[in-house]
GURO-839743 format. One record per residue (C-alpha): residue number from 1; residue in three letters; x, y, z. Coordinates in steps of 0.2 Angstrom, whole numbers. Layout:
residues N
(lodo NUM,"ALA",(X,Y,Z))
...
end
This chain:
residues 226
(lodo 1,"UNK",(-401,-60,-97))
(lodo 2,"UNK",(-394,-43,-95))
(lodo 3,"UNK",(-399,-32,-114))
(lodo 4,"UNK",(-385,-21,-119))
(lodo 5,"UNK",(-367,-26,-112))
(lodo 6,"UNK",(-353,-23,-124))
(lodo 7,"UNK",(-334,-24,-119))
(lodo 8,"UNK",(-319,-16,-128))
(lodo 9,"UNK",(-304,-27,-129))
(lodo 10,"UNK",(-288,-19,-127))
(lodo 11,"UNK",(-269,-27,-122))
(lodo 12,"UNK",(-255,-17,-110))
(lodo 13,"UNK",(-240,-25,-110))
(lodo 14,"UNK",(-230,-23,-94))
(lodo 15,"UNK",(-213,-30,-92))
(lodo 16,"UNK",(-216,-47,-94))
(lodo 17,"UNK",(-234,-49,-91))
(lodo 18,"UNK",(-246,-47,-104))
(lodo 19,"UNK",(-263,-40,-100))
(lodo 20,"UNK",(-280,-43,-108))
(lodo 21,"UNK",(-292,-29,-102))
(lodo 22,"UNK",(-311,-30,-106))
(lodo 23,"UNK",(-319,-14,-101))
(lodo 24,"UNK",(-337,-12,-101))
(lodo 25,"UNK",(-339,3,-89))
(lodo 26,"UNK",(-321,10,-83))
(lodo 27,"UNK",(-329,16,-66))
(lodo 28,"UNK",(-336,-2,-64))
(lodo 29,"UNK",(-329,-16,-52))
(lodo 30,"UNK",(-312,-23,-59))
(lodo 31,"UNK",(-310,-41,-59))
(lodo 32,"UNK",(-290,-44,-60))
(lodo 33,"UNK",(-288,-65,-63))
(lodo 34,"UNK",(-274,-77,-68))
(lodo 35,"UNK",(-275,-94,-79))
(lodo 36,"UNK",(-290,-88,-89))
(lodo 37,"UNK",(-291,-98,-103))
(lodo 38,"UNK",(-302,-87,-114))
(lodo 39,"UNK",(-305,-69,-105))
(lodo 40,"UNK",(-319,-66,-121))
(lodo 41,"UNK",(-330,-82,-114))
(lodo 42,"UNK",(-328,-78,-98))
(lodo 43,"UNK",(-334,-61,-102))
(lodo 44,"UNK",(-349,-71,-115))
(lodo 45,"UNK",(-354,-83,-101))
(lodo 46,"UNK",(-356,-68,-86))
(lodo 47,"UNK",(-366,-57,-100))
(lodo 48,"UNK",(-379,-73,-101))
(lodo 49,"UNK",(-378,-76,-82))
(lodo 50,"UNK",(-383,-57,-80))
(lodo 51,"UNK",(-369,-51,-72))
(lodo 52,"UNK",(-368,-33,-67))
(lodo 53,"UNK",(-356,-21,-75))
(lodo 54,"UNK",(-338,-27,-72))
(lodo 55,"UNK",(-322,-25,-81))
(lodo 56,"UNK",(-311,-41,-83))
(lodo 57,"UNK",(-291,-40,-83))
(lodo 58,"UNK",(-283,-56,-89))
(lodo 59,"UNK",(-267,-55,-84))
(lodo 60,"UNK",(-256,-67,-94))
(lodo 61,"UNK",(-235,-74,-93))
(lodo 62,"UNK",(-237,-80,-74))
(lodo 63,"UNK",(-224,-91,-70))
(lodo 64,"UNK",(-232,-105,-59))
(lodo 65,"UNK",(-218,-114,-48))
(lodo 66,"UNK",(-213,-94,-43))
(lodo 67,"UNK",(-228,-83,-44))
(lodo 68,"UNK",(-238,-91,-40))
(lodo 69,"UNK",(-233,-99,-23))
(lodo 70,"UNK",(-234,-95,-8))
(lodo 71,"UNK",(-218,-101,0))
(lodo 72,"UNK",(-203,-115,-3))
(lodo 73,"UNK",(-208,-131,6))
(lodo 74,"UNK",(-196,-148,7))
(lodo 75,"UNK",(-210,-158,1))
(lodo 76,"UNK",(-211,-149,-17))
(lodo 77,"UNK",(-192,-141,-21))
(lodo 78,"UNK",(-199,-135,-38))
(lodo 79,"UNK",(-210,-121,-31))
(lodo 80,"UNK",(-200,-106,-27))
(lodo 81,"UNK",(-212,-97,-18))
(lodo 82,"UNK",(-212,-81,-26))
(lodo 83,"UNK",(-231,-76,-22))
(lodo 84,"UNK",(-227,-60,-10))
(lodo 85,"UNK",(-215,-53,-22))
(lodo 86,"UNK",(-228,-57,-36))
(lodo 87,"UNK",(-241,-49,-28))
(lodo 88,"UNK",(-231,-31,-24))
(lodo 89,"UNK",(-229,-30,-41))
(lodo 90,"UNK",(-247,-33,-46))
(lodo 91,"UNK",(-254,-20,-34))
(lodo 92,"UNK",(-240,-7,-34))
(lodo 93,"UNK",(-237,-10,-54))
(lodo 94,"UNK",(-249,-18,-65))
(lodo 95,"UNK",(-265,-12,-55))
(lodo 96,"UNK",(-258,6,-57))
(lodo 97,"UNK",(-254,4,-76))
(lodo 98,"UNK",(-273,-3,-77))
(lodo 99,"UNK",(-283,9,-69))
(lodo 100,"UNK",(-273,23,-80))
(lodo 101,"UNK",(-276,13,-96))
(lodo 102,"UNK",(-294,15,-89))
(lodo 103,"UNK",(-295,32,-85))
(lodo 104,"UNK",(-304,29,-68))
(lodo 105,"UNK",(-304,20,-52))
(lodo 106,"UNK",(-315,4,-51))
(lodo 107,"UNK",(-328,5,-37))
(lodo 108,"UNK",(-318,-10,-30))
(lodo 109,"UNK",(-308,-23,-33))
(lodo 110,"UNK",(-308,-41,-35))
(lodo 111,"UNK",(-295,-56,-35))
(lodo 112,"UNK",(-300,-72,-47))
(lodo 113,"UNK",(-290,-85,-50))
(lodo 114,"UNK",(-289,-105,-56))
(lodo 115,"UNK",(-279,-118,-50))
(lodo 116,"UNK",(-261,-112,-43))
(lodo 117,"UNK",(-270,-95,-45))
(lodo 118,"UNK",(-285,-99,-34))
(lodo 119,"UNK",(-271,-102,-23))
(lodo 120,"UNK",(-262,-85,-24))
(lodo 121,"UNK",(-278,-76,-22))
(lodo 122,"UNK",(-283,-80,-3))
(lodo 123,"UNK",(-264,-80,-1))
(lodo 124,"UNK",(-264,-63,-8))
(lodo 125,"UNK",(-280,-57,8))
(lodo 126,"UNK",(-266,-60,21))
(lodo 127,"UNK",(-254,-47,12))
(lodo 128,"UNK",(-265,-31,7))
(lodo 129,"UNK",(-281,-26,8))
(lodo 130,"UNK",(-285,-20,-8))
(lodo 131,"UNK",(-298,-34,-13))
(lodo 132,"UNK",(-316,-36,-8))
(lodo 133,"UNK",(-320,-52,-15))
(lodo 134,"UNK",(-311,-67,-18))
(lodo 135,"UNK",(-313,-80,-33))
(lodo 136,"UNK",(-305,-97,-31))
(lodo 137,"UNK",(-308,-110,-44))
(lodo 138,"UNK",(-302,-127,-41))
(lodo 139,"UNK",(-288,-120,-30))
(lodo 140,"UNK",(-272,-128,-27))
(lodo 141,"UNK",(-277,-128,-8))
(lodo 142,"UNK",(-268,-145,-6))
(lodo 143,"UNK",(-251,-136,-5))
(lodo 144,"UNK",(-241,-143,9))
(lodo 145,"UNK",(-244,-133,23))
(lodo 146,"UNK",(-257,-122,16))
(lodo 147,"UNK",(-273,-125,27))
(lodo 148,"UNK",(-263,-122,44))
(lodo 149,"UNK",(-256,-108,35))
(lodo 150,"UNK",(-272,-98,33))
(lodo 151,"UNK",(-279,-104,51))
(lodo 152,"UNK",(-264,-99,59))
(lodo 153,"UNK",(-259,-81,50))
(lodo 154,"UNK",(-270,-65,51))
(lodo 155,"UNK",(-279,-59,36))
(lodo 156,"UNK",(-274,-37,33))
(lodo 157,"UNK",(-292,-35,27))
(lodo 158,"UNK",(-307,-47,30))
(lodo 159,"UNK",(-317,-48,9))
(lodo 160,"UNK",(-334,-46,10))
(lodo 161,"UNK",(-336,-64,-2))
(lodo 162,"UNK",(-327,-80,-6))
(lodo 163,"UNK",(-330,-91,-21))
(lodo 164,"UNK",(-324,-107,-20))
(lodo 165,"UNK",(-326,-122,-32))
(lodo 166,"UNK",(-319,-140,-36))
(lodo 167,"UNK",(-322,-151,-51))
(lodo 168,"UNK",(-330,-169,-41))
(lodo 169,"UNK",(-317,-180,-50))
(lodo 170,"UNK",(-302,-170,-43))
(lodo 171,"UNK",(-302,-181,-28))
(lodo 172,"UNK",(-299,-196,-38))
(lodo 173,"UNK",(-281,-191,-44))
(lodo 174,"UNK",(-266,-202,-43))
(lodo 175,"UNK",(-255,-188,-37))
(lodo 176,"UNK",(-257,-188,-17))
(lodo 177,"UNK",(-256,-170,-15))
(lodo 178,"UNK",(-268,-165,-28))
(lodo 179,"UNK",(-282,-178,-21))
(lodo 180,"UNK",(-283,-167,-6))
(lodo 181,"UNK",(-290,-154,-15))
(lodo 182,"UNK",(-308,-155,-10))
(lodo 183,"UNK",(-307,-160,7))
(lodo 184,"UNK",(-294,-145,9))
(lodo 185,"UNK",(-307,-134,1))
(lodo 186,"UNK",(-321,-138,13))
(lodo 187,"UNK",(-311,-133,27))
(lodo 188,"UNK",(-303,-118,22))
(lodo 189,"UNK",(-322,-113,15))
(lodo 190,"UNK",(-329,-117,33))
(lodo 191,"UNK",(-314,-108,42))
(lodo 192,"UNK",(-318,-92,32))
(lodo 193,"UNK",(-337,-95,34))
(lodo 194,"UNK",(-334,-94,52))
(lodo 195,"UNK",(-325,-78,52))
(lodo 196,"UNK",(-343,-71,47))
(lodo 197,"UNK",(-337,-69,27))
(lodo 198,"UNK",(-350,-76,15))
(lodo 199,"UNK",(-343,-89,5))
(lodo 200,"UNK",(-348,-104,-5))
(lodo 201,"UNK",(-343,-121,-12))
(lodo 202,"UNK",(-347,-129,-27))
(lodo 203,"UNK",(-344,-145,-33))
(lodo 204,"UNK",(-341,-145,-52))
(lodo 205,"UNK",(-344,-158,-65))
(lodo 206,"UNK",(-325,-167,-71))
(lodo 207,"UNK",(-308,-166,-66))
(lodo 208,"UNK",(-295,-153,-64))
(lodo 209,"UNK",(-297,-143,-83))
(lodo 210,"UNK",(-316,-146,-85))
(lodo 211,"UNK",(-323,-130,-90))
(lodo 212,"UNK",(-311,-116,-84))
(lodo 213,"UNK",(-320,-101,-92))
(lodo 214,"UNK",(-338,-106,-86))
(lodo 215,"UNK",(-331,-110,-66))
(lodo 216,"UNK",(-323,-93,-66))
(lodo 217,"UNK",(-340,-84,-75))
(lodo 218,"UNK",(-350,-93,-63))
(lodo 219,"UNK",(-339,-88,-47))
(lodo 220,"UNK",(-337,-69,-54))
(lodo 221,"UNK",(-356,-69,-56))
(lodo 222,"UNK",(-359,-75,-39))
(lodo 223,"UNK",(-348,-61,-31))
(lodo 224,"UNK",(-356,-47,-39))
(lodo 225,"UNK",(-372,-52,-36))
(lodo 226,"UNK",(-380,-37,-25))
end
């Protein structure tokens, strides 16, 4: 166990989104994620993994249906597919607005996200390059259309790691999209395996909403490791 950490809490406000910040070394790695349920346990259960330094931007008031998809598909007419526009403002606004509130540049940056926000966050790799490691927990990879969408397109920048993980009851879910999840997981994992990216996938204890926090500590851990 790493001796020592202590975070400060501050809040921007931005707009419509609400961000937690937890800085522990301004200068250090800047982990941005969505759909956090508690940014202080995820912060708790990294400090007891021994995490290296990070800071932890929760970023909060993401609408799902629009922000966080990728694109309008027949098959689901509630999503708007709003994640291009969604991710223009959080690397040419909100990430700005952090790294001032901070009063340094992080020596990288990294993407971690649950659910619809797992989704968003290898969406986000064939749009900019600004992140080097990718966290997706429980990802919403079953998204019509999604697997041949990241096999088919061209990522900008190729991360250094990818975190993936799946809670082992997910594919017992009535709903017949969201029972895809974990064999659409595996094959996205492999795909980006393949591209010579180190990556890993971890089947979780529970369902869906089985302990957000610790999946996320656990795949933030992971990619900093050294």
């Amino acid at each position: 166990m790493v001796q020592g950490m202590s975070f400060r809490m501050d809040k921007l406000l931005l707009e419509k989104h609400e961000i937690e910040l937890y800085c522990q070394k301004p200068s250090a790695p800047l982990v941005i994620c969505h759909y956090a349920d508690d940014g202080n346990e995820i912060v708790k259960e990294c400090r007891q993994s021994g995490c290296s330094d990070f800071t932890l931007a929760v970023i909060r008031n993401i609408c799902d249906e629009d922000d966080m998809s990728p694109y309008q598909t027949e098959e689901l007419k509630q999503f708007d597919g709003g994640a291009g526009k969604y991710g223009k403002i959080l690397t040419a606004d909100i990430i700005p607005q952090i790294e001032k509130k901070l009063g340094a540049k992080p020596e990288e940056y990294l993407l971690a996200g649950y659910s619809l926000a797992g989704l968003f966050s290898v969406y986000t790799m064939y749009h900019t390059a600004m992140f080097s490691k990718i966290i997706a927990c429980s990802g919403s990879f079953w998204y019509p259309g999604f697997v041949k969408y990241v096999t088919e397109n061209t990522l900008v920048h190729k991360p250094e790691k990818m975190y993936f993980s799946v809670g082992k009851a997910e594919k017992k879910a009535k709903n017949k999209w969201y029972r895809n999840v974990e064999a659409c997981t595996s094959e996205i994992e492999h795909f980006f395996h393949s591209l010579g990216i180190q990556t890993v996938f971890e089947r979780n204890e529970g369902g869906h909403f089985q302990d957000v926090n610790g999946r996320l500590a656990r795949g933030i851990t992971w990619a900093l490791q050294k």
